[in-house]
C-alpha positions in Angstrom: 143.8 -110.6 107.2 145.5 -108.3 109.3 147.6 -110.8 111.0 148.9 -112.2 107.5 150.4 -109.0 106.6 151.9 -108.3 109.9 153.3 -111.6 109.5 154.7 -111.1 106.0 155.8 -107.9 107.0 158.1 -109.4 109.9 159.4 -112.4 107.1 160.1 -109.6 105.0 162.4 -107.5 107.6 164.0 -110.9 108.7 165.0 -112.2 105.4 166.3 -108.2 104.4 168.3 -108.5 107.9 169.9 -111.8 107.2 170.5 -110.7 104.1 172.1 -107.2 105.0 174.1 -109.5 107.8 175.4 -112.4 105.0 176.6 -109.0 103.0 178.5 -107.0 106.2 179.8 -110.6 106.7 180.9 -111.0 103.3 182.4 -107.1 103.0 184.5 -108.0 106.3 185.7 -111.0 105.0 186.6 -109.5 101.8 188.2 -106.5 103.8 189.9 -108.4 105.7 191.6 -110.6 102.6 192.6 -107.5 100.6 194.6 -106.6 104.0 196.1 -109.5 104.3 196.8 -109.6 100.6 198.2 -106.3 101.5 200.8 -107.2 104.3 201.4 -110.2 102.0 202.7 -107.7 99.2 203.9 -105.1 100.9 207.6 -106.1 101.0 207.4 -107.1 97.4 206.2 -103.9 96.6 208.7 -102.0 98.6 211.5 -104.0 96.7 210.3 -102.8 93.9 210.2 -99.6 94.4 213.2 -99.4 95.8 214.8 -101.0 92.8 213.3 -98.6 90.5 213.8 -95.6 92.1 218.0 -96.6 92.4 217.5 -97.5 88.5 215.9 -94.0 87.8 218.4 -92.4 89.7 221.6 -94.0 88.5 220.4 -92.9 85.1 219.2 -89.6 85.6 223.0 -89.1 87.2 224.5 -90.7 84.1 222.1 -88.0 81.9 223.2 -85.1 84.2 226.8 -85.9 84.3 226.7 -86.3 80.3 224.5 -82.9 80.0 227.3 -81.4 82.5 230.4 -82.9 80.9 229.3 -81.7 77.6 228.4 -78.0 78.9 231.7 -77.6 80.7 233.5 -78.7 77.9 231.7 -76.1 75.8 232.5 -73.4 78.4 236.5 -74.6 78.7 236.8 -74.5 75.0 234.9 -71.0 74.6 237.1 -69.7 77.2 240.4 -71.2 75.6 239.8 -69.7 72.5 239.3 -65.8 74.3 243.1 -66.7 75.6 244.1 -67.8 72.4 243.3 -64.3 71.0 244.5 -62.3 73.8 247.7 -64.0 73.6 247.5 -63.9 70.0 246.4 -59.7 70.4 249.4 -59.4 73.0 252.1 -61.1 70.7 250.9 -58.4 68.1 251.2 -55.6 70.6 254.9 -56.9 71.8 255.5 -57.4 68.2 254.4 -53.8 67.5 257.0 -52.2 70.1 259.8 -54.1 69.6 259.3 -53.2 65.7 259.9 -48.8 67.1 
């Protein structure tokens, strides 16, 4: 009785070896296809990214120059109109002394 459960025993490791071999088998050859899926893809993927990173930055730029256009126009008008009324508080002054 001894000798059939030895026996089964050794079956058992057999079959659970052939059958952790078929899976490390199977997980290389699925490793192996997701790399070459991978090398496949990679240029695609680096066009891509490429592509959308130029995209993003040409319109960031566009956003920026707007934002900067708009702020230095704010500035240039602000300052214009502190000329305006020193010119206009000079004139007064001139105005003033040529009036004595």
């Amino acid at each position: 009785m001894s000798d059939d459960t030895d026996t089964s025993d050794a079956e058992e490791g057999n079959e659970s070896k052939q059958s952790s071999d078929s899976n490390d088998a199977f997980g290389e050859k699925v490793q192996d296809l997701r790399n070459r899926l991978k090398h496949l893809t990679q240029p695609l993927v680096d066009s891509l990214d490429s592509r959308l990173r130029e995209q993003i930055d040409r319109r960031v730029d566009e956003r920026v120059d707007d934002r900067v256009q708009t702020l230095v126009d704010e500035a240039l008008a602000a300052r214009l109109s502190v000329i305006e009324r020193a010119i206009a508080d000079i004139d007064r002054a001139l105005k003033e002394l040529q009036g004595k």
